[in-house]
C-alpha atoms as a printed R data frame, in Angstrom:
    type eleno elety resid chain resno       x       y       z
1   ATOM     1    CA   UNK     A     1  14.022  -0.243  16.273
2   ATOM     2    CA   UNK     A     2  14.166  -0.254  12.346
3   ATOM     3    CA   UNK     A     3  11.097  -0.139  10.954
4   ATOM     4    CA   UNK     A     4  10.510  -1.368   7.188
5   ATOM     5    CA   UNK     A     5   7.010  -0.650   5.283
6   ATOM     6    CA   UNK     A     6   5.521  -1.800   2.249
7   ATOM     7    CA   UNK     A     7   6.420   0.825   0.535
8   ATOM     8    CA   UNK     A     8  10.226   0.579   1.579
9   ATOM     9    CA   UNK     A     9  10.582  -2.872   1.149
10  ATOM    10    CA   UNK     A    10   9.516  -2.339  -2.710
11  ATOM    11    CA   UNK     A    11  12.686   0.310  -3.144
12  ATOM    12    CA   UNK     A    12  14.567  -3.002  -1.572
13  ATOM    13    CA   UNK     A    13  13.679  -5.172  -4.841
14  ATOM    14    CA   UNK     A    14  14.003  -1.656  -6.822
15  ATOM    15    CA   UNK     A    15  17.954  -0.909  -5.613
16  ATOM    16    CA   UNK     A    16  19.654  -3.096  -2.408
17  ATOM    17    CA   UNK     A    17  21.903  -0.436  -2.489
18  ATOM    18    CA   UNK     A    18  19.682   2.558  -2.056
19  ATOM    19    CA   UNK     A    19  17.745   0.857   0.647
20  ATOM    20    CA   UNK     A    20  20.871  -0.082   1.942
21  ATOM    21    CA   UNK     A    21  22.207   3.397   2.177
22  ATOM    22    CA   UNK     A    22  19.143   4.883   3.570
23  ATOM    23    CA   UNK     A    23  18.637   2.399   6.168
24  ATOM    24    CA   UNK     A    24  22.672   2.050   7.373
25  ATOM    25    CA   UNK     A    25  23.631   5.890   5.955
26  ATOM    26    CA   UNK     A    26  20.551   8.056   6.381
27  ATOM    27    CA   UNK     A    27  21.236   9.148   2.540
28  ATOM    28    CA   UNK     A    28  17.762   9.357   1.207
29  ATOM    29    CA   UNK     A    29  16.520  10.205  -2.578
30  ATOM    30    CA   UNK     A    30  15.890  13.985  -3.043
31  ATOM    31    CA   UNK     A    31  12.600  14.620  -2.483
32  ATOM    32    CA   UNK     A    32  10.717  16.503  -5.492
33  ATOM    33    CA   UNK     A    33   7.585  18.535  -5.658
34  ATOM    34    CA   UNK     A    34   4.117  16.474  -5.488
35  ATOM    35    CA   UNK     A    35   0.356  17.195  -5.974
36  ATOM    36    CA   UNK     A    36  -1.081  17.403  -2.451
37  ATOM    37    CA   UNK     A    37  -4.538  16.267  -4.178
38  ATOM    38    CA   UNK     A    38  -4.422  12.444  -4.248
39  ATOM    39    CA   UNK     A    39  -3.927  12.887  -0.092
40  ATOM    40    CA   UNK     A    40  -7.016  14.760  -0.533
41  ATOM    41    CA   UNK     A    41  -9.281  12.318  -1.934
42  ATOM    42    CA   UNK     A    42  -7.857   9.666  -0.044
43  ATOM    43    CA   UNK     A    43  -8.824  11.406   3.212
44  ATOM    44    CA   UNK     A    44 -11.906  12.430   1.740
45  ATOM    45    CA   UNK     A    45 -12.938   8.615   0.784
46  ATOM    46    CA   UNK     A    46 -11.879   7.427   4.302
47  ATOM    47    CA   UNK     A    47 -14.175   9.874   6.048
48  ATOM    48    CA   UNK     A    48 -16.889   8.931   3.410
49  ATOM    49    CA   UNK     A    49 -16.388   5.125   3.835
50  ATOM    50    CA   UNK     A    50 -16.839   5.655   7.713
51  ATOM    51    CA   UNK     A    51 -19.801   7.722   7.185
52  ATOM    52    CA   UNK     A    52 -20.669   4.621   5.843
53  ATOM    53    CA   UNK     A    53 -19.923   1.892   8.651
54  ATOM    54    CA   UNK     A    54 -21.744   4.786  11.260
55  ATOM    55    CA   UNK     A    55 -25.030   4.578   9.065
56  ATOM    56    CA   UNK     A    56 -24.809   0.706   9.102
57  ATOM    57    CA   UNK     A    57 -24.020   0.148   5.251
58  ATOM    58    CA   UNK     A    58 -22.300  -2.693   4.145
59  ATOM    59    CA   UNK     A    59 -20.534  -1.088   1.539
60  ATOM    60    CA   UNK     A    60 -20.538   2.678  -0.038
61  ATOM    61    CA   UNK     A    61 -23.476   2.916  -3.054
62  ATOM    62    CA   UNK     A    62 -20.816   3.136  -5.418
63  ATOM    63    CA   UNK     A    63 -19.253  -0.249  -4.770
64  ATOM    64    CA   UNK     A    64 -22.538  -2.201  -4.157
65  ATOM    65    CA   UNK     A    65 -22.052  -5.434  -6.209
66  ATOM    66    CA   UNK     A    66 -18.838  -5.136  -7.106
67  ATOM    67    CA   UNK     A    67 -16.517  -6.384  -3.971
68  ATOM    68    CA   UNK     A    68 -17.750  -9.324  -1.870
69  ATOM    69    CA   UNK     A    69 -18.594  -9.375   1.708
70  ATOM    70    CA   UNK     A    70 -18.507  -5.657   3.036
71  ATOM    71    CA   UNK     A    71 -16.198  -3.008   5.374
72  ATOM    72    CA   UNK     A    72 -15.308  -4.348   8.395
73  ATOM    73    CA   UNK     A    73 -18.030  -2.523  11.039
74  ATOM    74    CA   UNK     A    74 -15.561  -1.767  14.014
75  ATOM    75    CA   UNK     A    75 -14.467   1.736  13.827
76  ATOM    76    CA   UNK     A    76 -11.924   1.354  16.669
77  ATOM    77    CA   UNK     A    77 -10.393  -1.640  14.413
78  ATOM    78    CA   UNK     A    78 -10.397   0.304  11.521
79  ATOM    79    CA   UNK     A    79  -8.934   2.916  12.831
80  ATOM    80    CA   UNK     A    80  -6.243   1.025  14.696
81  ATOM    81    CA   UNK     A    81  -5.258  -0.342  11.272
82  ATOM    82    CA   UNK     A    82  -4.970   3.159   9.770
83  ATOM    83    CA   UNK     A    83  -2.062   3.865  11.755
84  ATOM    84    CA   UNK     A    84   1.390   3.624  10.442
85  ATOM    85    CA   UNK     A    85   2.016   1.369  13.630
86  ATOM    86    CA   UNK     A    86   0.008  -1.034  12.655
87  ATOM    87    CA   UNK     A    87   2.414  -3.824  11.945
88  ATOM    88    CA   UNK     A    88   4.569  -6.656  13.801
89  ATOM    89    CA   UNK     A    89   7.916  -7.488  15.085
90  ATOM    90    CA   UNK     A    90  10.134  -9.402  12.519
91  ATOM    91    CA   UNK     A    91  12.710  -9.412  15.270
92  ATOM    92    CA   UNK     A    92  13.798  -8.058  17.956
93  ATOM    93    CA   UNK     A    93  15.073  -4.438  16.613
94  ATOM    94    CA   UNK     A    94  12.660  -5.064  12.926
95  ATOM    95    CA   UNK     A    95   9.531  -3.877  12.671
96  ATOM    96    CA   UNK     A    96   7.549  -4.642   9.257
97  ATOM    97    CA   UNK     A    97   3.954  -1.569   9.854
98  ATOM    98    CA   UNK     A    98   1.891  -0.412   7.160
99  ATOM    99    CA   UNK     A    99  -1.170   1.802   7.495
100 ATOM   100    CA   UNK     A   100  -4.095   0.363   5.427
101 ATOM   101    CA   UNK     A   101  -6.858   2.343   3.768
102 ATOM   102    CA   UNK     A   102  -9.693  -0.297   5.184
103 ATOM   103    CA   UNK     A   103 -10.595  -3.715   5.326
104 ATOM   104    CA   UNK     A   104 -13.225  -6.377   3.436
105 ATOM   105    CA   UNK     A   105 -15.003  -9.147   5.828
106 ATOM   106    CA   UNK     A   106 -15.796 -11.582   3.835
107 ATOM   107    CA   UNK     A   107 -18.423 -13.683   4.351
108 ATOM   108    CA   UNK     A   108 -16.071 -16.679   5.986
109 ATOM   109    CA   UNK     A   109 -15.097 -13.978   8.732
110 ATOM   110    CA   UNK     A   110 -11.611 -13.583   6.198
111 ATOM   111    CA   UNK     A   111 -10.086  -9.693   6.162
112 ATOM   112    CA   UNK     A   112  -8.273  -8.776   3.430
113 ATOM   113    CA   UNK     A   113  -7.005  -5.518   2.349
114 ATOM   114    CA   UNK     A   114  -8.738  -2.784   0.626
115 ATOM   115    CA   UNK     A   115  -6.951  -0.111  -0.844
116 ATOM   116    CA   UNK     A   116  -8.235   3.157  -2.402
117 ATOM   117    CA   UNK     A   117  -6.261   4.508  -5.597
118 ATOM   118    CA   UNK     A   118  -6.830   7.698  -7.513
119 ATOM   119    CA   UNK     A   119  -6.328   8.217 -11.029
120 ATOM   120    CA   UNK     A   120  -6.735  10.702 -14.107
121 ATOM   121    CA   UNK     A   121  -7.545   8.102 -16.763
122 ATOM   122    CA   UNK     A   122  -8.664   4.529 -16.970
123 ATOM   123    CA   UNK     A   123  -7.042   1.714 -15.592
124 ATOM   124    CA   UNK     A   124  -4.558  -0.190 -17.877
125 ATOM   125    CA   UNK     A   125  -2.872  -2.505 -15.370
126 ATOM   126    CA   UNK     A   126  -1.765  -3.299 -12.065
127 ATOM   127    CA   UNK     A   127   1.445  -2.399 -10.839
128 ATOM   128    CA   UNK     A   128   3.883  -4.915  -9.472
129 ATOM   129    CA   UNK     A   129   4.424  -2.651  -6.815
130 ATOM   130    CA   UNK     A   130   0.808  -2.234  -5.828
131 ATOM   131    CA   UNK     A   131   0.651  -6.011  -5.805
132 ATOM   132    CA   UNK     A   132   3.228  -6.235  -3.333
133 ATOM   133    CA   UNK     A   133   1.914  -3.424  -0.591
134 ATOM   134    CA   UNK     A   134  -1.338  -6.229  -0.795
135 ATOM   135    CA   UNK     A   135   0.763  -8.678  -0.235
136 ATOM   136    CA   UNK     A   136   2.093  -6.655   2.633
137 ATOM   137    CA   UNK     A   137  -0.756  -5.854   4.225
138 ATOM   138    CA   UNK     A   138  -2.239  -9.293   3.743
139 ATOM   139    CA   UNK     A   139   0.628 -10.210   5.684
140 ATOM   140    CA   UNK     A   140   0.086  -7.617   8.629
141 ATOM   141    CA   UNK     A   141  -3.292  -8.774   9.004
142 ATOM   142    CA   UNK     A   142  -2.235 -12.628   9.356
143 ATOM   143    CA   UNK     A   143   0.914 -12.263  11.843
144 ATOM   144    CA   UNK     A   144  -1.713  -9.974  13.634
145 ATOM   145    CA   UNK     A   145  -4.002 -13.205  14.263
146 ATOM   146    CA   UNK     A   146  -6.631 -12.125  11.860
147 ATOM   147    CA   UNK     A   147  -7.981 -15.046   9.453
148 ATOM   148    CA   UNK     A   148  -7.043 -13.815   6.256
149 ATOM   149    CA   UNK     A   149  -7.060 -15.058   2.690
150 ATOM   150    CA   UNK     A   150  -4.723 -14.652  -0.251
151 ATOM   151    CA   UNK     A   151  -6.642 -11.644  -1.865
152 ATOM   152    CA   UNK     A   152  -6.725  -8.206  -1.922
153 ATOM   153    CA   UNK     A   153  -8.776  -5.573  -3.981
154 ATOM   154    CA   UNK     A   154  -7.602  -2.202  -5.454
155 ATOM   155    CA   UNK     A   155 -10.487   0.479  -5.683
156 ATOM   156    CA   UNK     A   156  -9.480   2.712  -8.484
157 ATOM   157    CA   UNK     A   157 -11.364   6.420  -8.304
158 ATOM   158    CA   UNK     A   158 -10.791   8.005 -11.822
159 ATOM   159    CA   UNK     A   159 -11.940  10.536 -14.130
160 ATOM   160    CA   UNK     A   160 -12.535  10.136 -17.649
161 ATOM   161    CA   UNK     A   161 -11.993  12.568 -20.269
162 ATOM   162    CA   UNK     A   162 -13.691  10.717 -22.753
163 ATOM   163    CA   UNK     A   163 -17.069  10.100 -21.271
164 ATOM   164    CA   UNK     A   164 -17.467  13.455 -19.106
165 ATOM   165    CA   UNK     A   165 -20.654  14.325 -17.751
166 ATOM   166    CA   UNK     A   166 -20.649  18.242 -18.048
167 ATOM   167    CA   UNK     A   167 -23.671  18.355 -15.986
168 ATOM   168    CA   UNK     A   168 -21.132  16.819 -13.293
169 ATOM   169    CA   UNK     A   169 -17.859  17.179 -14.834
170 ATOM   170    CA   UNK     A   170 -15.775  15.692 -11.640
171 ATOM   171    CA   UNK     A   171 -17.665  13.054 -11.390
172 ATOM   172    CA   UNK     A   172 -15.213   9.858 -10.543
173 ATOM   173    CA   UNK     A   173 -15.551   6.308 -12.136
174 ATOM   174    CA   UNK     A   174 -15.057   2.951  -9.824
175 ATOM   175    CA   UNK     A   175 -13.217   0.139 -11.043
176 ATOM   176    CA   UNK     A   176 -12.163  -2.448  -9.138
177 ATOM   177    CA   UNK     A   177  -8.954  -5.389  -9.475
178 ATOM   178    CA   UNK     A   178  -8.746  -8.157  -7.450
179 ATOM   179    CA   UNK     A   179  -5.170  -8.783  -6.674
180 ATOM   180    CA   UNK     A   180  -3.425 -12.404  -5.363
181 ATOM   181    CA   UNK     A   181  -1.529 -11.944  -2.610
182 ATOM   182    CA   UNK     A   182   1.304 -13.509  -1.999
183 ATOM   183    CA   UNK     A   183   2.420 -13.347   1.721
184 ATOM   184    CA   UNK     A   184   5.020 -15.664   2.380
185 ATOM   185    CA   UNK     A   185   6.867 -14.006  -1.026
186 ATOM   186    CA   UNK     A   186   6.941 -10.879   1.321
187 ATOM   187    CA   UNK     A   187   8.175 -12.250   4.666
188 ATOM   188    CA   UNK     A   188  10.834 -13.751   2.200
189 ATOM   189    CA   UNK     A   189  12.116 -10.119   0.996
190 ATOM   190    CA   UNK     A   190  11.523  -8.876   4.412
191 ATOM   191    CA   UNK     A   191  14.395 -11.389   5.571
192 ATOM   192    CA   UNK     A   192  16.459 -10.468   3.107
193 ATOM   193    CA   UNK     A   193  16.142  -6.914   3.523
194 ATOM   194    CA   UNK     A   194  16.603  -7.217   7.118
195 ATOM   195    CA   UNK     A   195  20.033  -9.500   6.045
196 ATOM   196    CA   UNK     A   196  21.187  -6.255   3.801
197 ATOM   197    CA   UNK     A   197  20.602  -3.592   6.757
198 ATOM   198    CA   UNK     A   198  22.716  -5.996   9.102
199 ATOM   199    CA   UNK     A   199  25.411  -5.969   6.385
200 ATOM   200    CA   UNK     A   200  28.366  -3.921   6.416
201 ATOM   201    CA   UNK     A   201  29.274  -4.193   2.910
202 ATOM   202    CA   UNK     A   202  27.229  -2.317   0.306
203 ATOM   203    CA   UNK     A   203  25.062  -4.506  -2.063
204 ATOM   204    CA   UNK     A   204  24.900  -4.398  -5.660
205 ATOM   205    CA   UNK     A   205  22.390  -1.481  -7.261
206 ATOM   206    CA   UNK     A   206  19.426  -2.089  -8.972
207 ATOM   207    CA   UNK     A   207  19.667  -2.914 -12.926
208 ATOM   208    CA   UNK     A   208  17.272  -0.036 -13.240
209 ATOM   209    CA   UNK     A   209  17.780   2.224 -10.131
210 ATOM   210    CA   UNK     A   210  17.608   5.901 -12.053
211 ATOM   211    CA   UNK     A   211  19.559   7.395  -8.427
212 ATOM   212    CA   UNK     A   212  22.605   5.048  -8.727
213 ATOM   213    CA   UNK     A   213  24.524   6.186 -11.572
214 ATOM   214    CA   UNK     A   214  24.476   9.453 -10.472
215 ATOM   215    CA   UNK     A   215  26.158   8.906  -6.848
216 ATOM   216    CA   UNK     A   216  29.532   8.050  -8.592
217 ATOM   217    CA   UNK     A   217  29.882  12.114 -10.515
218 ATOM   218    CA   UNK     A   218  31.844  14.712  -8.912
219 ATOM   219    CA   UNK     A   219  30.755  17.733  -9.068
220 ATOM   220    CA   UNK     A   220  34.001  20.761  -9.954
């Protein structure tokens, strides 16, 4: 079973040919050191948004008025959608599984995704990428019978240098973007991902792959 994730299909539209060689080749990108503490805080805010849902609160204090509807009140859902299994069968050897963070009910009885982000500074835009895992996830949720609508919302946890609180100096800031989604867009790449992994001949690299131009040196 191949299985293909948000997150993989975006280094599809980044390089067909990485993708390609990771999926066909096993030749991943190195891997490089990274700070352990975003994982942190992300664990950290799932625990506290399930605090949350077991006291009965529609939404955390800090997001009160800010996101419509609230969390989704079914732990065991929640918690089913957490895994990385949480997906569907494109075909018979795809799989297309993303773990979400947690889930909005909106008032209609629509989920749609909810996705925690951490950050050292303000928030200056939205990341294509980021736009697409939505769109992914938006797309989980409706192949997995849920009534969903084309929306998603990023919850950005950030400190700010400028305006610190030295009283409470890691204090983090909310803001929140509402992201489109855009579902069928992603079952589109996911078909055409799929169509490179069947392929025996290696596609064309990305016009701005930074792991391409390097495969061709020889080392003396």
């Amino acid at each position: 079973m191949i299985k293909i994730s948000p997150s993989s299909l975006n280094s599809f539209i980044e390089c067909p040919r990485c993708f390609w060689l990771r999926y066909t080749k096993n030749i991943q990108h190195p891997d490089a050191p990274s700070s352990t503490l975003p994982n942190g805080v992300d664990y950290s805010l799932k625990a506290y948004y399930d605090h949350c849902r077991e006291q009965g609160l529609v939404l955390p204090s800090e997001l009160e008025g800010l996101l419509p509807g609230g969390l989704v009140q079914d732990q065991g859902l929640v918690d089913r959608m957490r895994k990385t299994t949480f997906g569907f069968d494109v075909a018979e050897d795809i799989r297309f599984q993303g773990a979400l963070d947690d889930v909005l009910e909106l008032s209609d009885g629509a989920m749609v995704p909810l996705d925690n982000k951490t950050k050292g500074f303000p928030v200056k835009e939205i990341h294509w990428t980021q736009i697409m895992q939505m769109s992914g996830y938006a797309l989980i949720l409706r192949e997995n019978g849920f009534k969903t609508a084309n929306r998603a919302f990023l919850v950005y946890w950030f400190l700010d240098h400028k305006t610190i609180d030295f009283s409470d100096p890691l204090h983090f800031r909310v803001a929140i973007e509402e992201v489109e989604t855009k579902p069928e867009e992603v079952m589109q790449k996911i078909m055409e991902a799929v169509s490179v992994i069947k392929s025996d001949v290696m596609p064309e690299q990305g016009e701005s792959c930074q792991f391409c131009p390097y495969r061709g040196i020889i080392i003396p």
